[in-house]
N, C-alpha and C positions, 0 to 999 in steps of 0.2 A: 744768220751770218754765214759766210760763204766757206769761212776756215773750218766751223764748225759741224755744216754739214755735207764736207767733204772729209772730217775725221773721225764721227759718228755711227754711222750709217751700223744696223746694230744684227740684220740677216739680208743675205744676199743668196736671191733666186737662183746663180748660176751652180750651188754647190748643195749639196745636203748633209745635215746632220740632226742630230735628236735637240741641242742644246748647245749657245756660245757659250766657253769657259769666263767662270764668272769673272769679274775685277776684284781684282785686290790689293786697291791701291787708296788714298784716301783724297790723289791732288785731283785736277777736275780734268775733263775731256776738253781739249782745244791749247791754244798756243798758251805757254808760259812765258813769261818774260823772259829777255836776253841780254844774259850776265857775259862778263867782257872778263878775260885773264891778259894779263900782260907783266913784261918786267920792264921795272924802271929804263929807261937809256937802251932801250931793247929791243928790235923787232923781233915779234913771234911768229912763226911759222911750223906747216907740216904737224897741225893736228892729230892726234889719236883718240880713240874712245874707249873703256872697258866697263862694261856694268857686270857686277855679281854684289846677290842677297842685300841688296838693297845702295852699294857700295859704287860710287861712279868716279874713276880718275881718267881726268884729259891731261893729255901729255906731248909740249911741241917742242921745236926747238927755239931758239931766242939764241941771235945775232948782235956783239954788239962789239963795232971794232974789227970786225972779220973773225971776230973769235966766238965758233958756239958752246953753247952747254944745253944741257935736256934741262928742263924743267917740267911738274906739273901740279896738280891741284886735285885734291878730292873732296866729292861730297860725299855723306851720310843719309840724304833724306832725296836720294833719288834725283838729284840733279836740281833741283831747288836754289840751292848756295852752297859755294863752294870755298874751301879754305885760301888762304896765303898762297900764291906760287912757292913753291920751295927746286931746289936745285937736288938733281937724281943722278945715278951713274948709269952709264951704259947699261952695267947688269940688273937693274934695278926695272929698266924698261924691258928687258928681256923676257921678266920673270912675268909681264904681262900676258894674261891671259883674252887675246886680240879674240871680237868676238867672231866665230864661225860663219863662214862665206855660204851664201842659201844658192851658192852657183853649183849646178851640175852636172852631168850629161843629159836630163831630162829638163831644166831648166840654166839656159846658158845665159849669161850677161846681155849679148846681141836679142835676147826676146825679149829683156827686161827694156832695153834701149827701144827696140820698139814698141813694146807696149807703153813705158810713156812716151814717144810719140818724138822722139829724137833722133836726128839724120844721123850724129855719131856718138859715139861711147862718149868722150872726152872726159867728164872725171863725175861718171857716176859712181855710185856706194849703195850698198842695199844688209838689207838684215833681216833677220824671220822677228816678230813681233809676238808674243803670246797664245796669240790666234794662229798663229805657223801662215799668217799672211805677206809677203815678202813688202818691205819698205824702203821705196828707193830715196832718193837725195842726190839731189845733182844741180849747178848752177848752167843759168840761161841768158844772153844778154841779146835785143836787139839792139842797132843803131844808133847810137848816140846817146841810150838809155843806160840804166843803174843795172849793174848786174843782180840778177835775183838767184835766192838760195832757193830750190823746190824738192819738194817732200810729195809722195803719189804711193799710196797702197796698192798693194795687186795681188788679184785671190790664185795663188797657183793652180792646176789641174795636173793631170798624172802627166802630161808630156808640154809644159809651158806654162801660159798664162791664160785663165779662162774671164778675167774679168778685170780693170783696172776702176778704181775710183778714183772719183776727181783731185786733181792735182790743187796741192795748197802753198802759198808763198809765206815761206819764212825769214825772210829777209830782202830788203832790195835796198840795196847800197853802192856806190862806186867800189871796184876792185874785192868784191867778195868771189871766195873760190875755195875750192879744193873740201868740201863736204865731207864729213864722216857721218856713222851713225851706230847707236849702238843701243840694244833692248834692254829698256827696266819693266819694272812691273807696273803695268800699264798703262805702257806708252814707248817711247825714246828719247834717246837725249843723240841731239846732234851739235856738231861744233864746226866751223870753220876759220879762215881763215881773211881778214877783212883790211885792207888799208891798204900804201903801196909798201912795197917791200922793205922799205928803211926805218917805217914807222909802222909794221903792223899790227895787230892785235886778235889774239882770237877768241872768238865770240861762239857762245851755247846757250842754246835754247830747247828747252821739254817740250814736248810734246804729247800729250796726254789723249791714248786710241784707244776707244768703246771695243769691246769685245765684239767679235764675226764669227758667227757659226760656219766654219770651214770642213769641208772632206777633203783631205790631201789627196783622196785616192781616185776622186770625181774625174768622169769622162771626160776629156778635155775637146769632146766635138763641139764645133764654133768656139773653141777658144780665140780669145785677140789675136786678129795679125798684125 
C-alpha cells in the first residue's frame, strides 16, 4: 500500500548512524482513522496541536453568531480519541506549550517548500519526528478537484535537506486547509480544518512513523534542491 510505504521506510542510504531509535509506541505504522471535533451550532476554525508524555490537546476556535470562544479537546492514548469539546480561556491556551518549529538558519522553510516540491509556502507546517526527521503537512488542490491534506518526511543534512520521502495523502475533501502537526511518540497527530466557513469542523488524524536511522550532522552534499 502506497501510505505505508511511503511511512515505513526503516534506513536510508543518504545518512549514517550505528542504529534507528527504537519505537515505543504500541498503535501501528500508517494512517489512523479520522476523528472529527466540533461544537454544536458552531463553526470551528484555526486549529492547534500540542503533544507531551503521551498527552495531545487540539484547540480552535468556534464561531457561532459572530461570537467566538476557544475551545478544545484532549486525548490520553496519543491521539487515538479524544474527549468532549469543552470551552477554555484565553490563558488557558496560553499556557500551551506550542510544539518547537525545526526552522532555522541551516534549515529554512523555503528548502522545506522546495523539497516537497511546492511553487509557494502557502500554509505549510512541519515538526521534528523522533527520528529528528522533519514532517511537513500542507494542503494541495488542482482544478476542480477535492483539496487534499499531504504529509512528506525529510531527512535533514547539516545545511538543508538531504533526502525527501514519498509524500502520503491524508485527506482529500472539498475546502480542507490550514494543517497543523504535532509529534507523539511514534508518529504525529495532525488536525485541520474542513468544510466551508459557516459549518466547519476540525478534523485529526494519527499517523504512525517506523523509526530512521538519521545523523543530523551528515554531509549535505547532493542534498535536495
Amino acid at each position: 500500500m502506497r501510505a505505508r510505504s511511503a511511512l515505513s521506510l526503516t534506513i536510508v542510504g543518504a545518512v549514517a548512524c550505528t542504529a534507528p531509535p527504537p519505537r515505543t509506541t504500541s498503535f501501528d505504522i500508517g494512517l489512523g482513522p479520522t476523528v472529527r471535533l466540533a461544537v454544536a451550532g458552531a463553526s470551528s476554525l484555526e486549529p492547534a496541536v500540542t503533544a507531551r508524555n503521551g498527552e495531545v490537546v487540539v484547540s480552535w476556535i468556534a464561531n457561532r453568531d459572530g461570537r467566538t470562544a476557544s475551545y478544545e479537546a484532549k486525548s490520553v492514548d496519543a491521539g487515538a480519541a479524544f474527549s468532549t469539546p469543552r470551552q477554555v480561556s484565553g490563558a488557558d491556551l496560553r499556557s500551551r506549550e506550542l510544539p518547537a518549529s525545526p526552522f532555522t538558519e541551516h534549515l529554512t522553510k523555503d528548502q522545506v517548500v522546495a523539497a516537497i516540491g511546492l511553487a509557494e509556502p502557502g500554509d505549510v507546517q512541519a515538526t521534528l519526528d523522533a527520528s529528528k526527521t522533519v514532517v511537513a503537512v500542507w494542503t494541495e488542490q488542482a482544478d476542480g478537484a477535492p483539496a487534499r491534506v499531504m504529509l512528506r518526511r525529510l531527512i535533514p543534512a547539516q545545511h538543508g535537506i538531504a533526502a525527501a520521502l514519498p509524500a502520503t495523502e491524508l485527506a482529500s475533501e472539498p475546502l480542507a486547509r490550514h494543517p497543523v502537526v504535532a509529534a507523539v511518540s511514534g508518529g504525529v497527530v495532525v488536525a485541520w480544518t474542513s468544510g466551508a466557513d459557516d459549518r466547519s469542523v476540525v478534523e485529526v488524524r494519527r499517523v504512525g512513523l517506523d523509526s530512521i536511522c538519521v545523523d543530523a550532522t551528515a554531509s549535505d552534499h547532493g542534498a535536495h534542491r
